[in-house]
N, C-alpha and C positions, 0 to 999 in steps of 0.2 A: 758828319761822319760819326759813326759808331764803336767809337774804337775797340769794347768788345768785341762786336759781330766781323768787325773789318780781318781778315787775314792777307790781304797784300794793297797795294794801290799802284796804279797805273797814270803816271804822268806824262802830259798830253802836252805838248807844246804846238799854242796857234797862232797862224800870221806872224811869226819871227818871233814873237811874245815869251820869251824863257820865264819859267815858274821860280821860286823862292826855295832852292832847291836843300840851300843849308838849312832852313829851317820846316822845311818836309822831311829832311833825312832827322833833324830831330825830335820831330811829332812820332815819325814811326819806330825810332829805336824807343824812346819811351813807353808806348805801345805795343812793342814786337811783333810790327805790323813789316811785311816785306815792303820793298819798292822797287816797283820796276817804271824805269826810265823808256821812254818811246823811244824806239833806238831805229825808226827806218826801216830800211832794209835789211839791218845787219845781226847778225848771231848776239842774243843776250844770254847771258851766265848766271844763273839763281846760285845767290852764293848763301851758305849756311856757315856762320862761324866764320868768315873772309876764305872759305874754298869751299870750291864751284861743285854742284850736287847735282848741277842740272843743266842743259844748255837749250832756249827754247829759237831755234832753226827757220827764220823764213821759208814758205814752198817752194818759192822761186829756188832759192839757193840749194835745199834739201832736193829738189828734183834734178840739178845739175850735179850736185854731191851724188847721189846715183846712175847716173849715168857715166860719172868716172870709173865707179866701183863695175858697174860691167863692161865698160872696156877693159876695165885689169884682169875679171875675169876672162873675158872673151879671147885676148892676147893670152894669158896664160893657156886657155884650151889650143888657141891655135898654135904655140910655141908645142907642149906637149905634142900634137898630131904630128908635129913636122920630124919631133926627135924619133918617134918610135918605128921600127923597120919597114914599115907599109909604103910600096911604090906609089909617089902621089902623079896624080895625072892633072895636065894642065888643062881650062878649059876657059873660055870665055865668057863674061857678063850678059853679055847680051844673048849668047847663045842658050844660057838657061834663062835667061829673063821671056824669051822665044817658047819655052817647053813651058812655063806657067801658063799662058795665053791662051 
């Protein structure tokens, strides 16, 4: 490793096999080389100074995280349509699903 060229490292844990992690974490603060820990599935935090500047998002999780934000939107439009004075008419699924065909 190059510790000038190095600006972060990424540890990889294989076959159950955990790395030396205390003494990673002090090769890189000597360095002021980031670490980022294999984290799975789950949301990692680039922390600068011990708070968080960045948060790097699985797509898995990131495309469900969107798909909440437009149900909220979606609910929101349809709460609005309901309050505003316009006669709503009831109609059946399948009877439009019938007019697309």
């Amino acid at each position: 490793m190059n510790a000038k060229k190095t600006k972060a490292l990424i540890v990889k844990y294989l076959y159950g096999m955990s790395a030396d992690i205390e003494k990673i974490v002090e090769i890189c603060r000597l360095h002021g080389i980031y670490l980022i820990e294999d984290a799975g599935d789950e949301v990692v935090a680039i922390l600068n100074h011990n708070v968080a500047s960045a948060y790097l998002v699985p797509s898995s999780l990131y495309e469900k995280m969107m798909e909440i934000v437009d149900d909220y939107y979606l609910a929101k439009l349809v709460e609005e349509r309901l309050n505003n004075d316009e006669e709503t008419v009831r109609v059946e699924l399948d009877d439009l699903l019938k007019r697309v065909k």
